[in-house]
C-alpha positions in Angstrom: 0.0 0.0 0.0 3.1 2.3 0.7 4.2 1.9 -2.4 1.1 2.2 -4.4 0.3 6.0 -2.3 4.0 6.6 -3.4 3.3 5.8 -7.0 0.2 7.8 -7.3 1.8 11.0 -5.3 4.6 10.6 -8.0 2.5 10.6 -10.8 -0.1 13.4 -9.8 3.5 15.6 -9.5 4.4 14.6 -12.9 0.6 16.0 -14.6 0.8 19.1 -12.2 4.8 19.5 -13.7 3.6 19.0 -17.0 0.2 21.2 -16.8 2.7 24.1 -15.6 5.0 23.6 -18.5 2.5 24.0 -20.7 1.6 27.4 -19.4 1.1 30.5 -22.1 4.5 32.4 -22.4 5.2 35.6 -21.3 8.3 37.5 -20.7 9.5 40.6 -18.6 12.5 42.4 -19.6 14.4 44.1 -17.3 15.4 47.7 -18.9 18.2 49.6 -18.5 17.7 53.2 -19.1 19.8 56.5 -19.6 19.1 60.3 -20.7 15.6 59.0 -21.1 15.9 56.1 -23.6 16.1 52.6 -23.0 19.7 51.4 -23.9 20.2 49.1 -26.5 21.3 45.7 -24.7 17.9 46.3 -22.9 15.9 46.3 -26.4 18.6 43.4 -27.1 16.8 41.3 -24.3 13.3 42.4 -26.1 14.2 40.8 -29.6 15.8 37.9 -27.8 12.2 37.8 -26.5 10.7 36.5 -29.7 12.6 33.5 -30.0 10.7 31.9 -27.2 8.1 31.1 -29.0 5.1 32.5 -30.5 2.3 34.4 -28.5 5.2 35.4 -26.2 3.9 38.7 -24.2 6.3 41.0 -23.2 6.7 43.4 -20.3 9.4 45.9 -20.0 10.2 46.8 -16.1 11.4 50.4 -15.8 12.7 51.9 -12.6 14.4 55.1 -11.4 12.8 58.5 -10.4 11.6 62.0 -11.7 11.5 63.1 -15.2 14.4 60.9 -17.1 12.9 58.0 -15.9 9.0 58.7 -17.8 10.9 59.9 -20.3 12.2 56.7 -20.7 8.8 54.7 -19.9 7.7 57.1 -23.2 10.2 55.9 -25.3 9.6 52.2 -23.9 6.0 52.0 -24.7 7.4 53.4 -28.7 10.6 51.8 -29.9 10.0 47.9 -30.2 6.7 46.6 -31.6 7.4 43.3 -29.2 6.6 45.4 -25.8 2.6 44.8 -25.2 3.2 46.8 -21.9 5.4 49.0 -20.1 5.9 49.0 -16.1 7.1 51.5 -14.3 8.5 51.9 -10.9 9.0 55.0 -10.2 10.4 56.0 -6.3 13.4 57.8 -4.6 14.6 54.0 -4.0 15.7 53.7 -7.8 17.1 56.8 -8.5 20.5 54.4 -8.6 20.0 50.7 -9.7 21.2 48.6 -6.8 21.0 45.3 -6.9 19.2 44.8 -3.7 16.5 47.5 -4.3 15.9 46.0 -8.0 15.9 42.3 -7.0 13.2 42.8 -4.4 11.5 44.8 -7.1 11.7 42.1 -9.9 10.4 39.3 -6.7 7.6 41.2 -6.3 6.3 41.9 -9.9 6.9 38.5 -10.1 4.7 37.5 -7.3 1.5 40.2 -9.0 2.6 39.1 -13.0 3.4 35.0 -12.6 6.0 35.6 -15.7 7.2 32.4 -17.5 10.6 34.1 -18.4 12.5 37.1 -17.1 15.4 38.2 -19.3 18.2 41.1 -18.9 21.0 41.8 -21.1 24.7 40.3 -20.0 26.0 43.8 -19.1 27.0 44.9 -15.5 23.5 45.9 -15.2 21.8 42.5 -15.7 25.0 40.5 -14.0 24.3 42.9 -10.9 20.4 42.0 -10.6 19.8 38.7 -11.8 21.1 36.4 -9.9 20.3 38.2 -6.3 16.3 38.2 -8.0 17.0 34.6 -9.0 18.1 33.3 -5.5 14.9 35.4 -3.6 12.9 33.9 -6.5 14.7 30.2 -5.8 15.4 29.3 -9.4 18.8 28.7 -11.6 19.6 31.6 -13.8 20.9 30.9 -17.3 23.9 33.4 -18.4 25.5 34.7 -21.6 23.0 33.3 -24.0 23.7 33.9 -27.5 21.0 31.5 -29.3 17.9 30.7 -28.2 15.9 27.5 -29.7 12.4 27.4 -27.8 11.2 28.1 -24.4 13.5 25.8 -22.6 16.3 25.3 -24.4 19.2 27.8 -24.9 23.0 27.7 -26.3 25.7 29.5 -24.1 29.1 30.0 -24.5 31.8 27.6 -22.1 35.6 27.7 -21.7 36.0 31.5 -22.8 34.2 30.9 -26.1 35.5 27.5 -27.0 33.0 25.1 -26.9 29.3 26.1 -26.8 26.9 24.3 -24.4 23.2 23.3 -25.2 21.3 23.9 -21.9 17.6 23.0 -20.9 15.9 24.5 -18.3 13.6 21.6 -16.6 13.5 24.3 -13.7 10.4 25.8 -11.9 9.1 29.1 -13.4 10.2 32.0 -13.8 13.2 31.0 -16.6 15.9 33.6 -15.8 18.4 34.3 -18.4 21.0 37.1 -19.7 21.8 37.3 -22.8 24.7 38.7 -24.9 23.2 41.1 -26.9 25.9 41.0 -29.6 23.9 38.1 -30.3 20.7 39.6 -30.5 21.1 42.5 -32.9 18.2 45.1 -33.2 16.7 44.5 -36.7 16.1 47.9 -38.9 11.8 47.5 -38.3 12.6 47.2 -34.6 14.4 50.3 -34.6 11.9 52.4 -36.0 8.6 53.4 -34.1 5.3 51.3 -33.8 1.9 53.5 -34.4 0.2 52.1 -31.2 2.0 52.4 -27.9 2.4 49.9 -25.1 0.6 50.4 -22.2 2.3 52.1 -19.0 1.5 50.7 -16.2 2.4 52.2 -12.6 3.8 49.6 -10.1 2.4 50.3 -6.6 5.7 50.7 -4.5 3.9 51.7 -1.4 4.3 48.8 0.6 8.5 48.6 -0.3 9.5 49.2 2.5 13.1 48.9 3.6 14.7 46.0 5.5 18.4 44.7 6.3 19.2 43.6 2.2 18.4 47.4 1.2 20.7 48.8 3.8 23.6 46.3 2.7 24.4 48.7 -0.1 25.3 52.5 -0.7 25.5 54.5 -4.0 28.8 56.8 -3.9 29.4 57.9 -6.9 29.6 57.3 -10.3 32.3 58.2 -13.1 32.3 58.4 -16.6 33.7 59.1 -19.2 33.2 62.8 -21.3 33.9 62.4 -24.4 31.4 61.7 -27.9 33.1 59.0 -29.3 30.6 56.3 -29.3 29.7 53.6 -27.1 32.0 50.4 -27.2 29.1 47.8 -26.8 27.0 49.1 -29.9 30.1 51.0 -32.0 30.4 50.0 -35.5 34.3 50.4 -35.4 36.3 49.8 -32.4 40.4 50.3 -32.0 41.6 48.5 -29.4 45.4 48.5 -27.8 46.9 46.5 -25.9 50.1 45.9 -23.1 52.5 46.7 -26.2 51.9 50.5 -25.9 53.9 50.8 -22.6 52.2 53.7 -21.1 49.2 55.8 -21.0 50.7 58.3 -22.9 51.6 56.1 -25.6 48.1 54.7 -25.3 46.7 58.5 -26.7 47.5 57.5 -30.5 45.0 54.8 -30.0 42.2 57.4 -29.1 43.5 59.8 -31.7 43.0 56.8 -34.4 39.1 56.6 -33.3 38.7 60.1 -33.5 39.7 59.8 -36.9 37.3 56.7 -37.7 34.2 58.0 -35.6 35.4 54.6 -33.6 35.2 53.5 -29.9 38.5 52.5 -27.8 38.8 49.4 -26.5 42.2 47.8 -24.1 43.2 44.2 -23.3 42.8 43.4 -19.6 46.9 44.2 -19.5 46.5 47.7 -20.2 43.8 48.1 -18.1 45.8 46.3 -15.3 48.4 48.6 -15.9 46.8 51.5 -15.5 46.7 53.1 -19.6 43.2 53.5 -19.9 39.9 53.0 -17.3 38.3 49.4 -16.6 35.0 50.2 -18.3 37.4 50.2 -21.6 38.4 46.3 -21.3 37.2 44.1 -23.8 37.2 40.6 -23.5 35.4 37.5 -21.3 35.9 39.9 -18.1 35.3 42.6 -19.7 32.8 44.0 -22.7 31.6 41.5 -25.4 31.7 43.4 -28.7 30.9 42.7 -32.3 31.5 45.8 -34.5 31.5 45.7 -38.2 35.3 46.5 -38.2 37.6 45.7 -35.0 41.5 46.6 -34.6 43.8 45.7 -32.6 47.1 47.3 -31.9 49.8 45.1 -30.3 46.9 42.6 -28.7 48.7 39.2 -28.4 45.0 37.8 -28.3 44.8 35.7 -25.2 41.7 33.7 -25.2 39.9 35.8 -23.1 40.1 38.5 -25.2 39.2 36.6 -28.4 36.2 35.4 -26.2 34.7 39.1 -26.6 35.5 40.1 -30.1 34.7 36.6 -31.6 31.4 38.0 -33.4 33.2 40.7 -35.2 32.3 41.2 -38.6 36.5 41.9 -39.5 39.6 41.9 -37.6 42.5 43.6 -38.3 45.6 42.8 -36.1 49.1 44.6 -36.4 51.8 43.3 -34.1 55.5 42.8 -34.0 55.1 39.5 -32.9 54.2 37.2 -36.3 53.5 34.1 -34.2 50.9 36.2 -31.9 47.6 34.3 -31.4 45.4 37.1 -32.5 46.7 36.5 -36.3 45.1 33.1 -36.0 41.8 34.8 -36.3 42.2 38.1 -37.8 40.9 38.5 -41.4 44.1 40.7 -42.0 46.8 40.8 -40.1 50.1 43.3 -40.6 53.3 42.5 -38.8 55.4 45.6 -37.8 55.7 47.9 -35.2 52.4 49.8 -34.2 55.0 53.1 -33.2 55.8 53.3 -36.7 52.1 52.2 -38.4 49.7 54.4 -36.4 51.6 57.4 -37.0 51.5 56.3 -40.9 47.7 56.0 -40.4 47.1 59.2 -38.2 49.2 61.2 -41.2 47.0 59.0 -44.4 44.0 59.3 -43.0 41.5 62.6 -43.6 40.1 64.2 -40.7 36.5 63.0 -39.2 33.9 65.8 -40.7 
């Protein structure tokens, strides 16, 4: 009789496991905003969105305070014809996005919405949030996708690019995921506006109150960078230097090249390390994953965790002194000599940006 009562408990787990799997899709983005527009990787997260399946309804969660942050719930509701709805948190708590104020915030729409996916892009933003909302929310969070094949199953990147792992997700709901959104590229139709606005809802914030995981964290301050060259995530060109340039002073021809191309800088985790250029510059596995149309790189060896983050570029050019370096292995054109000598060359050929 034990047995049989064991049997039949087993079983009536199985149908409830397999009713809940068979649940309608829908899918909340968590959206990184700035200047009142939601930033690319978040719209990124969006198309990756569609891939779930079909009759997938997507939310975009907005949080911050004051005008920049409607601003950006405006622009939300507009710029992808995937959102169906828009919600907005708007309080003093999330005028900087913590990670402990933004994880209780993603448990508790979570709790109201019953969401069968929550995506973010695989920024600092989404690597911050995620996986505190994924432990409160007691599921396994899936990182750094870059293809995904249905609801449950998703390809990620393993050993610093070199082998690429098919995961599924035989968890409870929510399915928590970042994704890379080199991968994920925003489509020209997707960039333009829809004629019929998302909804914006207001999230009711009242009752967040705060409690010892809020107070675990203070915003200080926060630095960047003033300058227009464009962003290194989304740039179409990038130059990158490496350790080779021996100082930070050297490491200014770099920046003068990008001027020139309307390009972004990138560094190698050595120059970084040794103090050339900022951290938020590094490109590679640690660092930013980018996939330009053009990518250079100036005396980069190409360890494999730099490779790792320029992998989906569309060219690579290498020069280096070094003819043996890894980095020729996968450049489409490579040029052996002495960067001190060829970037001057290029800075004197090349006509000024208009």
């Amino acid at each position: 009789m034990a047995i049989r009562s064991l049997l039949g408990a087993l079983r009536n787990r199985l149908i409830l496991a397999s009713c809940s799997r068979s649940r309608s899709l829908s899918t909340l983005v968590l959206a990184e905003h700035e200047a009142g527009c939601v930033k690319a990787s978040s719209l990124s997260a969006v198309e990756a969105a569609k891939y779930l399946g079909e009759d997938n309804s997507v939310s975009l969660l907005l949080a911050g305070s004051g005008p920049s942050v409607q601003e950006a719930a405006n622009h939300a509701a507009s710029c992808h014809p995937s959102i169906s709805r828009v919600l907005l948190a708007d309080s003093d708590k999330f005028t900087h996005p913590l990670a402990e104020a933004w994880a209780k915030l993603v448990h508790m729409v979570q709790q109201n919405g019953s969401y069968s996916h929550i995506i973010s892009g695989s920024g600092s933003f989404g690597k911050n949030i995620l996986p505190r909302a994924a432990a409160l929310l007691d599921v396994s969070p899936i990182t750094d996708v870059i293809e995904i094949t249905g609801s449950n199953l998703f390809i990620r990147p393993i050993y610093a690019g070199n082998a690429l792992s098919t995961v599924r997700y035989t968890g409870s709901y929510p399915c928590m995921l970042t994704i890379r959104s080199t991968s994920f590229p925003l489509g020209q139709a997707t960039t333009q506006l829809k004629p019929t606005a998302a909804s914006i809802d207001m999230v009711d914030v009242s009752n967040f109150g705060e409690d010892n995981a809020l107070g675990k964290s203070k915003y200080i301050t926060q630095s960047s960078q003033d300058t227009e060259r464009p962003d290194l995530g989304s740039a179409r060109v990038v130059v990158t230097g490496g350790r080779a340039l021996k100082s930070a002073e050297n490491f200014k021809m770099i920046e003068k090249l990008a001027e020139k191309l309307g390009a972004a800088v990138g560094a190698t985790r050595a120059a970084v390390d040794a103090g050339y250029v900022p951290n938020d510059l590094q490109v590679g596995q640690t660092g930013k994953i980018v996939a330009p149309e053009l990518y250079m790189a100036f005396g980069v060896s190409g360890a494999i965790q730099h490779l790792a983050g320029i992998r989906d570029s569309k060219v690579i050019v290498a020069v280096n002194k070094d003819a043996d370096a890894p980095i020729f292995q996968v450049a489409d054109y490579g040029l052996v000599g002495d960067l001190f000598e060829i970037i001057p060359e290029l800075l004197q050929k090349l006509p000024d940006k208009k």
